[in-house]
VEXZA-269653 format. One record per residue (C-alpha): residue number from 1; residue in one letter; x, y, z. Coordinates in steps of 0.25 Angstrom, whole numbers, plus 5000, padded with zeros to 4 digits. Example, Ala and Ser with C-alpha at 12.3 -4.5 7.8 and 13.67 -1.06 7.14 Angstrom:
PT num residu    u    v    w
PT   1      A 5049 4982 5031
PT   2      S 5055 4996 5029
//
This chain:
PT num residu    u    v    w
PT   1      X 5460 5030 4841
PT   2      X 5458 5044 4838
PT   3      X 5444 5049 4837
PT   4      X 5439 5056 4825
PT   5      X 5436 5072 4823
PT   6      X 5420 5067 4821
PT   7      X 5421 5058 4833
PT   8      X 5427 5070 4841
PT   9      X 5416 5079 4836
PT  10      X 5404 5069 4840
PT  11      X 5410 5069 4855
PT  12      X 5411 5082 4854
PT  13      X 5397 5084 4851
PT  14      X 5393 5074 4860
PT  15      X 5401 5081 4873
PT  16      X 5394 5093 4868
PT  17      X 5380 5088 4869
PT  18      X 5382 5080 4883
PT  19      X 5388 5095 4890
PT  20      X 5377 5103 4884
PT  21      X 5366 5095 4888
PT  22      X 5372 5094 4903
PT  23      X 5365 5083 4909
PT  24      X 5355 5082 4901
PT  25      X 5354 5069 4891
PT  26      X 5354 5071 4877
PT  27      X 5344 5064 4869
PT  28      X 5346 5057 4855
PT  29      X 5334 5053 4853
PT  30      X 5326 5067 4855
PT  31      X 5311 5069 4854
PT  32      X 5306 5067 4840
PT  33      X 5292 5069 4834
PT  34      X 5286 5065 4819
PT  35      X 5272 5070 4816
PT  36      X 5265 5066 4804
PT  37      X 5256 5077 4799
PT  38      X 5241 5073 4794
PT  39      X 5238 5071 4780
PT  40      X 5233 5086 4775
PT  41      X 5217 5083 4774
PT  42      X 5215 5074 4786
PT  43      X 5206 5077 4795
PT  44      X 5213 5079 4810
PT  45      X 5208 5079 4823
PT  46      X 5204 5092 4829
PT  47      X 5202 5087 4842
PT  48      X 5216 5089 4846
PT  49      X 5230 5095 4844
PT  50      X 5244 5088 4846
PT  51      X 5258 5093 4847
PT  52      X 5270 5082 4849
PT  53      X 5281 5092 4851
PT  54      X 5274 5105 4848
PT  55      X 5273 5097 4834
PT  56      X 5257 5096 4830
PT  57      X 5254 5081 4827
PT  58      X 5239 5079 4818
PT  59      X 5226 5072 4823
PT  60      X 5220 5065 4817
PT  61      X 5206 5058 4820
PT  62      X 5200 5044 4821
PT  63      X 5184 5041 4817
PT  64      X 5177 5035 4829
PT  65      X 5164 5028 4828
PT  66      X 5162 5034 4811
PT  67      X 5154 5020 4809
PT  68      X 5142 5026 4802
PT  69      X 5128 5018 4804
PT  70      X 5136 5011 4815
PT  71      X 5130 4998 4823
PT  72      X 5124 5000 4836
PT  73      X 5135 4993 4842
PT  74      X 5147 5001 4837
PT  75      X 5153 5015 4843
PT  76      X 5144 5027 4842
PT  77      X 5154 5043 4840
PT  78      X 5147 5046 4854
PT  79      X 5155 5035 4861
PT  80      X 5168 5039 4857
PT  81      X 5168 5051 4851
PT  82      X 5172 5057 4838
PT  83      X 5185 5054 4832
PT  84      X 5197 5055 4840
PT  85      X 5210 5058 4837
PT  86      X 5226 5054 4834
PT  87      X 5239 5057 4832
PT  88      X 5253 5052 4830
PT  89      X 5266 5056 4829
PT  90      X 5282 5049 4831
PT  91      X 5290 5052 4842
PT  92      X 5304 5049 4848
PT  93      X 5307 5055 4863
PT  94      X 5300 5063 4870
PT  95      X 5288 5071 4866
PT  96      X 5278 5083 4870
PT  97      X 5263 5081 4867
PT  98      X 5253 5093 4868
PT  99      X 5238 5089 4863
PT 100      X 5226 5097 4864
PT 101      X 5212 5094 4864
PT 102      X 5203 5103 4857
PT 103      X 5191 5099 4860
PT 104      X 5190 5092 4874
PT 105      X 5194 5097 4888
PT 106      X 5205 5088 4893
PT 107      X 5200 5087 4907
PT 108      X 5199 5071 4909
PT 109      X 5212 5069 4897
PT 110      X 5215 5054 4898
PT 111      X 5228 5049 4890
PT 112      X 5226 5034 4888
PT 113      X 5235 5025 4891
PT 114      X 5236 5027 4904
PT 115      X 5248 5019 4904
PT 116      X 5256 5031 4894
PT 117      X 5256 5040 4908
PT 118      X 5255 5053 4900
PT 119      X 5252 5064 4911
PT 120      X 5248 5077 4901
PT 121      X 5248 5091 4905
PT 122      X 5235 5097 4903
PT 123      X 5234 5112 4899
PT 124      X 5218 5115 4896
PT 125      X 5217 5107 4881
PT 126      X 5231 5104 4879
PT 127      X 5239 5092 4886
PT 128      X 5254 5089 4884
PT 129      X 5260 5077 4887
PT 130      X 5276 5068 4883
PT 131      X 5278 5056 4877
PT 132      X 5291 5047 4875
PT 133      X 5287 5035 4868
PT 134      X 5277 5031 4860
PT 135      X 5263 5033 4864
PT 136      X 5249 5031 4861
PT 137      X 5239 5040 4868
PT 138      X 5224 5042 4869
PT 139      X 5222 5058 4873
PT 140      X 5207 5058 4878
PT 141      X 5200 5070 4884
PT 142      X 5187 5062 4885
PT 143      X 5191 5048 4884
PT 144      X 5188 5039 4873
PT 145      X 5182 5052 4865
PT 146      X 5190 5059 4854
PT 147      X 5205 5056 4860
PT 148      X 5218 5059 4855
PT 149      X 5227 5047 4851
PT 150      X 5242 5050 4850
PT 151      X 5250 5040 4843
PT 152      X 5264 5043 4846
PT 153      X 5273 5034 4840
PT 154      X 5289 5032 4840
PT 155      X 5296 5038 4828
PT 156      X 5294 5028 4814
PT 157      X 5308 5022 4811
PT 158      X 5310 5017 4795
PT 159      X 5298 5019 4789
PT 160      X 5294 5013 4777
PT 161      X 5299 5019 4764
PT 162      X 5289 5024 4753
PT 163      X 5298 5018 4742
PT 164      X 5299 5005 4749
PT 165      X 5291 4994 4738
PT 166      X 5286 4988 4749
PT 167      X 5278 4999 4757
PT 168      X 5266 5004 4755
PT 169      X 5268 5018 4759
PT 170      X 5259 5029 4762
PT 171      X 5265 5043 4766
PT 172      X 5256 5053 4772
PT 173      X 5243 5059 4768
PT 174      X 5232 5051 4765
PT 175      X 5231 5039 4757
PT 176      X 5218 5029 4753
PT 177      X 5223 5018 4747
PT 178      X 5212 5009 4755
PT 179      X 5218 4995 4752
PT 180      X 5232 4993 4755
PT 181      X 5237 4978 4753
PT 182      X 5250 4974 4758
PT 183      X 5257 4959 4757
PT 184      X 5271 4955 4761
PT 185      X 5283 4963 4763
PT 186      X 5276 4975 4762
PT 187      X 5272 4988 4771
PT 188      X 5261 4999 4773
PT 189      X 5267 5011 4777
PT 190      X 5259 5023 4781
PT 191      X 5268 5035 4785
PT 192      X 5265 5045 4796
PT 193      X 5253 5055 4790
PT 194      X 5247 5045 4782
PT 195      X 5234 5042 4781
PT 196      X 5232 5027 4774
PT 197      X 5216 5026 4771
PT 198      X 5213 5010 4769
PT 199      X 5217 4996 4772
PT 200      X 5227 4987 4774
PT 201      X 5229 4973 4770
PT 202      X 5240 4964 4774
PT 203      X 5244 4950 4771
PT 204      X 5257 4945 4767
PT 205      X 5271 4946 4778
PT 206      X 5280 4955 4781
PT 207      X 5272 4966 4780
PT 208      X 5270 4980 4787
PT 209      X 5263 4991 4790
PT 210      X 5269 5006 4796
PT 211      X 5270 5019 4798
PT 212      X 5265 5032 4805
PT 213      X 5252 5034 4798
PT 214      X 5237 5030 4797
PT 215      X 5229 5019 4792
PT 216      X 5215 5024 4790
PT 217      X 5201 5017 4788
PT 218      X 5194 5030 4790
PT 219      X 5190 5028 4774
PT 220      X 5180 5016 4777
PT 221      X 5168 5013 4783
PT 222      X 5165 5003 4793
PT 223      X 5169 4987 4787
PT 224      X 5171 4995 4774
PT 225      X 5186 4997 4774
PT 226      X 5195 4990 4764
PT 227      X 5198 4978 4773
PT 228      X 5205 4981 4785
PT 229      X 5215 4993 4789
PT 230      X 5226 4983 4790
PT 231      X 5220 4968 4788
PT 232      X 5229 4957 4790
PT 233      X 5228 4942 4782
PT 234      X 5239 4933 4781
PT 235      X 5250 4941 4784
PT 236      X 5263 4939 4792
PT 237      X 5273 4947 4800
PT 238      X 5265 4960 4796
PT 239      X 5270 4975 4806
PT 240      X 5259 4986 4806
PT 241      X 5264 4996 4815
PT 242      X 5264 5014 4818
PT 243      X 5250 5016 4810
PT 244      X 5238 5022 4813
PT 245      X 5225 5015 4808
PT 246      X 5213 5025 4809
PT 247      X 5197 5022 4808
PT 248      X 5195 5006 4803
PT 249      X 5184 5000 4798
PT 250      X 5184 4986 4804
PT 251      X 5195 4978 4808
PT 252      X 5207 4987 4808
PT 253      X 5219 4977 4810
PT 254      X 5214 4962 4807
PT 255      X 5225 4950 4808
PT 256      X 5219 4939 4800
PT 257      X 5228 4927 4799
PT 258      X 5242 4933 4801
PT 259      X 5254 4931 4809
PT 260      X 5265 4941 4816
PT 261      X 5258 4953 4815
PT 262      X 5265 4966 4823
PT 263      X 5256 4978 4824
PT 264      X 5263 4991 4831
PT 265      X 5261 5004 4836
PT 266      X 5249 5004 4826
PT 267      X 5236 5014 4830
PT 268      X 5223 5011 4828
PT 269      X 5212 5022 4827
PT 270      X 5200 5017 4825
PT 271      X 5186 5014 4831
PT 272      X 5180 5022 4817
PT 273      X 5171 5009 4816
PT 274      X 5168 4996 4823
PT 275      X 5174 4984 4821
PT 276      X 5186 4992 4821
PT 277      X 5195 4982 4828
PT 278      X 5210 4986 4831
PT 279      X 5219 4973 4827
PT 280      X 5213 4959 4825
PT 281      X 5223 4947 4825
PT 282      X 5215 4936 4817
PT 283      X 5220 4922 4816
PT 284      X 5233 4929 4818
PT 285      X 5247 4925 4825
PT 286      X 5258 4934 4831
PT 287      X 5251 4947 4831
PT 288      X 5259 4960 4838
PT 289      X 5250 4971 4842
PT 290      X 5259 4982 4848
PT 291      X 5258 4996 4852
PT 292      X 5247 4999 4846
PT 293      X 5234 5009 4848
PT 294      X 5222 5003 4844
PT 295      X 5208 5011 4846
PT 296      X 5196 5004 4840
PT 297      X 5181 5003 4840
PT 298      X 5180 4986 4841
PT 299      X 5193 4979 4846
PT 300      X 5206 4983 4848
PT 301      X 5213 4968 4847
PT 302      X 5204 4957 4843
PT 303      X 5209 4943 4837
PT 304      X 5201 4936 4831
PT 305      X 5202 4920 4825
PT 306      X 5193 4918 4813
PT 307      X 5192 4909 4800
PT 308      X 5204 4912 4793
PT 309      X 5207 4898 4789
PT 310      X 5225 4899 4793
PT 311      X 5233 4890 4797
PT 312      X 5234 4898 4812
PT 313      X 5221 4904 4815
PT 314      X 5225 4907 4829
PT 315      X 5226 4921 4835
PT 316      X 5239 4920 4843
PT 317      X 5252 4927 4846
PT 318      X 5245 4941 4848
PT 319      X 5251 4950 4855
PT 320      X 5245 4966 4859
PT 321      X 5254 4975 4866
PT 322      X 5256 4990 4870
PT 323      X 5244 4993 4864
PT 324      X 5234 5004 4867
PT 325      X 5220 5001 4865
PT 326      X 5207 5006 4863
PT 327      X 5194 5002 4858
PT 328      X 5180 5009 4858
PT 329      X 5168 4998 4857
PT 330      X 5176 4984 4859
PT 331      X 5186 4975 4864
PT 332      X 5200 4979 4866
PT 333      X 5205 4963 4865
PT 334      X 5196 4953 4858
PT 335      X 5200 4939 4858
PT 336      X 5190 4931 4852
PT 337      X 5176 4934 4846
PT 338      X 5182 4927 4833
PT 339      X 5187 4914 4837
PT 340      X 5189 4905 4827
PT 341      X 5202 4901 4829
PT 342      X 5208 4891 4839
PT 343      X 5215 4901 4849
PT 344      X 5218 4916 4851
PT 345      X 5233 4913 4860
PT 346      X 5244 4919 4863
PT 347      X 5240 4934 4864
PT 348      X 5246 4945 4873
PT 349      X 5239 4958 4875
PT 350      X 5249 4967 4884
PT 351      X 5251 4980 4888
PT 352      X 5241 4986 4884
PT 353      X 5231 5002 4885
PT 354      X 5216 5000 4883
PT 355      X 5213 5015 4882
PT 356      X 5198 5011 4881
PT 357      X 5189 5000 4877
PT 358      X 5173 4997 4877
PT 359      X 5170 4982 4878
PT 360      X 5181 4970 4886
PT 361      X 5196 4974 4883
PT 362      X 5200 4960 4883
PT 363      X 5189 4950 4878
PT 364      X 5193 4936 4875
PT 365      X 5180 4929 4870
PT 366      X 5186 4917 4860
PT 367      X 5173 4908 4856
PT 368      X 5174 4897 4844
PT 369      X 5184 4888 4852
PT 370      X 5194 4897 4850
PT 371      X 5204 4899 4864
PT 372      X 5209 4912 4869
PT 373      X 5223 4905 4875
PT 374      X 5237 4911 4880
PT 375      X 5233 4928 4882
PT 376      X 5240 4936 4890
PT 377      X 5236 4953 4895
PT 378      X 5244 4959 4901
PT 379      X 5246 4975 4905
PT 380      X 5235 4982 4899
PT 381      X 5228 4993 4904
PT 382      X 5214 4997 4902
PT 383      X 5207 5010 4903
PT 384      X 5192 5008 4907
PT 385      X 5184 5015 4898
PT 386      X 5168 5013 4899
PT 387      X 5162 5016 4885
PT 388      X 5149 5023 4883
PT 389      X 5144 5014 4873
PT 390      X 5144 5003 4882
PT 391      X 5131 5009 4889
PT 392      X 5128 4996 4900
PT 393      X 5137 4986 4895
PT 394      X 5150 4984 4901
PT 395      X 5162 4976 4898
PT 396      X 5173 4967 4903
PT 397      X 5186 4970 4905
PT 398      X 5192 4955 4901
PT 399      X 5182 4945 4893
PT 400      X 5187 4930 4893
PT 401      X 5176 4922 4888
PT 402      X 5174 4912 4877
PT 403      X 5160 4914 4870
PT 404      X 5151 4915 4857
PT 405      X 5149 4927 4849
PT 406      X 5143 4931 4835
PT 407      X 5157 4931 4828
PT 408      X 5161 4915 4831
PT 409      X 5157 4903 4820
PT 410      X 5159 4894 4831
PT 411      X 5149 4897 4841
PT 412      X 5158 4892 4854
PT 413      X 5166 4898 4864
PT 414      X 5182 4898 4864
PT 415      X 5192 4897 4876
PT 416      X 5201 4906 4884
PT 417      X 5214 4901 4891
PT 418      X 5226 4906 4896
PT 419      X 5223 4922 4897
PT 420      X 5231 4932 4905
PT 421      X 5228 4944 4909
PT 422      X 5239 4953 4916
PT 423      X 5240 4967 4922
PT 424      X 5227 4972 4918
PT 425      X 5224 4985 4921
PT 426      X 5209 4993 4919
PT 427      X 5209 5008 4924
PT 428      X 5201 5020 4922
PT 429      X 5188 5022 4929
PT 430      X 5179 5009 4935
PT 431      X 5165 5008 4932
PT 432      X 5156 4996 4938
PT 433      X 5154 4983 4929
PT 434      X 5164 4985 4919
PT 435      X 5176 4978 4915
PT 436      X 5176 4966 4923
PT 437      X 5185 4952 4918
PT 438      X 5176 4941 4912
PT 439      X 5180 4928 4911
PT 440      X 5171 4916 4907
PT 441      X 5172 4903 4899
PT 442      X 5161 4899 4891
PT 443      X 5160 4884 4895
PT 444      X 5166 4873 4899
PT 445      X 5175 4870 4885
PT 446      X 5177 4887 4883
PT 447      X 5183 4891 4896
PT 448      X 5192 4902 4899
PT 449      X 5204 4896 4908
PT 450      X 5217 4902 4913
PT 451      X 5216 4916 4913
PT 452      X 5224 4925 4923
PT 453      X 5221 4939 4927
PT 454      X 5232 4947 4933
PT 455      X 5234 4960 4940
PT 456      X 5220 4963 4932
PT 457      X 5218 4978 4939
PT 458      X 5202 4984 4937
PT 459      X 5201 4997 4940
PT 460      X 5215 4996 4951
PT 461      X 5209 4984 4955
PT 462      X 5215 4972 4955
PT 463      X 5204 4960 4949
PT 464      X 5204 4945 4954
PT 465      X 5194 4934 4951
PT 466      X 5185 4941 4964
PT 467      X 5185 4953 4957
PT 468      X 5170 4958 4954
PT 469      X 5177 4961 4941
PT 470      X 5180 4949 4937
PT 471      X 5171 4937 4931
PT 472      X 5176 4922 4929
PT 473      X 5165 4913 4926
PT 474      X 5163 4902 4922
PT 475      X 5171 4890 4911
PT 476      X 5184 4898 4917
PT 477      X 5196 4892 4923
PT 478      X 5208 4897 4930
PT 479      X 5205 4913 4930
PT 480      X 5216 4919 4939
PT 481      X 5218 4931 4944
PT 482      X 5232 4937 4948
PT 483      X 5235 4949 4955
PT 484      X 5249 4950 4957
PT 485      X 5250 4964 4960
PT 486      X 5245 4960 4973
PT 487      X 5258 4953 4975
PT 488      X 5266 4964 4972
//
């Protein structure tokens, strides 16, 4: 068969490219880079500059601690600092970060996780730094205060269309629509240099929530927002993913009563106001919490079973994975505290970056008969961070314990069964007393039984049940400990 003249002329051109770049490989895929500007009149950060390949990507800022007449319980500015800031941008390849902080010396720079091994150069103010994939980073001069996040995402692949009937679309600059309603069949999407003021409620199937910009709550005070920033009821095979939700005022992510729910690469800049928590599966099935960044005041993850009256009240088939988490006064896991349904099973918490955290990461306190059944940890890393506002009190690194509080009708324990814990890893610096493992039943009818810890490492320390760091008291039954690395 003879070939054609074009064919003739790719080959030629291909042959071409190969003896020019010697040994060299030729990319296809070469380093590529979309920055969304900020709307014109808001306000940015001025704590920091950013360039992603000599091309200057915006800052913006995140409120901190802006409750006004606050409770004595909740964060004070001096804690944590003033508002901190973020950024994001899409990228394909291999690109070049420069940030410089213009305010703080960058003598003790940390860049959490850990686990993303970035190694910067440090030139005075200024570090620089690659990336080849999709990250999420916390820059921190002075720790918890006044970072710099950096959401670098991949690049978006088919959008939604503004003409599509069945899309909510906002393009950028700043939009208030305050309430935004969606039912079946329909998505919200908000484009890169957006800036969406208000609330999202969804109920219905087959519905989905995009794009590159940002959901804000900033708007609203404490409890006074309309609803919640994306509230869930009744709803089935619902996707939020790629979004930013900035400063909520409560709940930010509530699940009530739905099933298969998949939440991705979504980032959560919060902790504006207490009782700010991150997601909340509540009587829910099937829910998919993936690569995600989630920065709160009250808990990161806490499912909840309460009087919603279904057919399935249950909280099961949750799965939390890839995440980076991050919460100021609270839990990071809380599995629990409302309890009114017959079991919380069937959850997987894997591979996972606690940047910081204030009270237990993991506290599993199921009360109102309710059982705690069929968890696995495994692969989490944890920075050990140690709060001012904690003064005297110190926490627990794992909670199991059945009990009473204030938020249960029923005023009796629940049950634990069936828990594993796996390659769990606390780093950072030791201090006496804190972040020991807690397990305790809370009678003979309420126990907690069949729990394994495994290659559980304090401090580079491996634990086991003679650790002075671990406690199993009493209305307990079959608490293991595994080392295996020891085996190794």
């Amino acid at each position: 068969m003879k070939r054609s003249f074009l064919s003739h002329l790719v080959l030629g051109i291909l042959l071409f490219l190969l003896i020019s770049c010697g040994n060299k490989a030729i990319s296809i895929d070469a380093s590529r880079v979309t920055i969304y500007p900020a709307p014109s009149n808001e306000i940015l950060s001025k704590d920091y500059t950013l360039e992603v390949n000599g091309k200057k990507v915006d800052i913006y800022l995140a409120k901190i601690a802006d409750v006004e007449n606050p409770p004595e319980w909740t964060l004070k500015p001096e804690d944590v600092g003033g508002p901190y800031s973020f950024s994001y941008f899409d990228f394909s390849g291999e690109v070049h970060i420069k940030i410089t902080s213009l305010n703080k010396p960058l003598n003790n720079l940390v860049i959490l996780p850990l686990s993303a091994d970035i190694k910067p150069k440090v030139d005075g103010n200024t570090i620089t730094f690659t990336i080849n994939k999709p990250s999420k980073l916390s820059i921190e001069p002075d720790g918890r205060l006044e970072p710099l996040l950096i959401f670098a995402n991949p690049l978006e692949i088919n959008p939604s269309k503004q003409d599509d009937p069945n899309v909510i679309y906002f393009g950028p600059g700043i939009h208030k629509p305050e309430n935004i309603k969606l039912s079946s069949g329909q998505t919200l999407y908000i484009a890169g240099g957006a800036i969406v003021k208000g609330g999202v409620e969804v109920s219905g199937d087959n519905i989905k929530i995009m794009g590159r910009g940002i959901l804000c709550g900033n708007d609203w005070k404490w409890r006074q927002g309309p609803g919640a920033m994306i509230g869930m009821r009744e709803a089935t095979n619902v996707v939020v993913e790629d979004i930013i939700l900035r400063g909520s005022w409560g709940w930010t992510i509530p699940i009530y009563n739905c099933d298969s729910v998949t939440i991705t690469n979504i980032k959560l800049v919060c902790s504006r106001n207490p009782n700010d928590d991150g997601i909340n599966p509540v009587n829910s099935q099937r829910v998919f919490i993936r690569d995600c960044f989630i920065r709160t005041d009250d808990d990161c993850i806490a499912m909840k079973g309460v009087d919603l009256g279904s057919d399935n009240d249950n909280v099961e088939y949750i799965t939390v994975e890839n995440c980076i988490l991050w919460s100021d006064r609270a839990r990071v896991f809380l599995l629990g505290h409302e309890s009114r349904a017959q079991y919380m099973r069937h959850i997987v918490l894997r591979n996972l970056d606690i940047l910081h955290f204030n009270m237990s990461p993991f506290l599993f306190e199921p009360g109102e008969e309710m059982t705690i059944e069929d968890v696995l940890v495994e692969n989490v890393r944890i920075n050990a961070d140690y709060p001012a506002q904690s003064g005297e009190q110190t926490f627990d690194l794992i909670r199991l314990r059945p009990t009473i509080n204030q938020y249960m009708k029923t005023q009796v324990p629940g049950k634990i069964n069936n828990v594993q814990f796996k390659n769990i890893a606390l780093t950072g610096e030791e201090k006496e007393g804190w972040y020991p493992i807690w397990v305790i039943g809370a009678d003979e009818e309420h126990e907690v039984t069949n729990v394994t810890f495994e290659n559980i490492s304090r401090f580079s320390h491996l634990l086991d049940e003679n650790s002075s760091q671990v406690r199993i008291e009493e209305n307990t039954k079959n608490i293991r400990f595994i080392n295996s690395r020891d085996k190794q």
